[in-house]
N, C-alpha and C positions, 0 to 999 in steps of 0.2 A: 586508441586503446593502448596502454601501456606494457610492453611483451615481460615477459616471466623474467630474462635476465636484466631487464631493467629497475626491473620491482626490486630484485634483489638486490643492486649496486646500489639504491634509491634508501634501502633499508641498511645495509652497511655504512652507507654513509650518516646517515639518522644513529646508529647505533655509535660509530668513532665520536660523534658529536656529544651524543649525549657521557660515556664515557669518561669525556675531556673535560665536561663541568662536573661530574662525578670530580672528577682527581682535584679540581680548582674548589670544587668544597672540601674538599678533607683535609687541603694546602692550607686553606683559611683557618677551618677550624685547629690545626694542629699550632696556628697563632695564639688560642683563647683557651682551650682545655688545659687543666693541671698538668704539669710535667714534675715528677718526682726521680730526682737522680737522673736523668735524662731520658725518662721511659715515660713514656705515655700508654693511658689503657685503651684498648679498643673500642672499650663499652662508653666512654669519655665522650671518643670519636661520633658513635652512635647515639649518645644523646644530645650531640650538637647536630650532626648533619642530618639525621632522621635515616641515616641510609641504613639498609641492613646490612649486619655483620659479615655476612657471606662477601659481599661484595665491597665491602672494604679491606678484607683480606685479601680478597682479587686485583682490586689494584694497586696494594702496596704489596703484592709477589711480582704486580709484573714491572718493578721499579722505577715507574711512571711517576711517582710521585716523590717530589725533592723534599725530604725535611729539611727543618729550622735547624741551626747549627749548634740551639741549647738541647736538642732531642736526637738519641743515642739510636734509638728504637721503640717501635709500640708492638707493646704486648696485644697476643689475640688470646680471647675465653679459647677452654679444650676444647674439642671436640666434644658431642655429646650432649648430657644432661647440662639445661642452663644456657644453652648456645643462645636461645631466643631472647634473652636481657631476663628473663625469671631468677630470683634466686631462692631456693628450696632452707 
C-alpha cells in the first residue's frame, strides 16, 4: 500500500509533467497562430492548444515559456465578462 507522502510526491510529479507538455504546446503553437506586430492573442493560443485561458496565462506568468524571436508578447482577454472564448 502506497503511504499518503508518497501519493503525493507521486502526484507532483505527474503534475511538473504534465505542466511541461502544457508549456511544449503553447511553444508550438506560438509557431502557427497569427502574430500581428509582434503580439499574439491568447484566444489564438486557445484555439490551437484547446487549453483553457486560465492556464495559459499561468504559465506564461511563470516565464516558463520561451517565445519565438518574431513575438514581442501575447495578449491575455480582461478579466471578467468574455473570459470563457464567448463574445457578447
Amino acid at each position: 500500500m502506497i503511504d499518503k507522502s508518497e501519493a503525493v510526491e507521486q502526484a507532483q510529479r505527474e503534475f511538473a509533467r504534465l505542466k511541461e507538455s502544457y508549456k511544449r504546446a503553447i511553444e508550438a503553437a506560438l509557431a502557427k497562430v497569427p502574430v500581428r506586430d509582434g503580439v499574439v492573442s491568447a484566444r489564438d493560443l486557445w484555439l490551437e492548444t484547446s487549453l483553457p485561458l486560465d492556464l495559459i496565462e499561468e504559465l506564461l506568468k511563470e516565464n516558463g515559456i520561451k517565445l519565438p524571436p518574431h513575438v514581442r508578447r501575447v495578449d491575455l482577454p480582461p478579466k471578467g465578462k468574455g473570459r470563457r472564448g464567448r463574445r457578447k
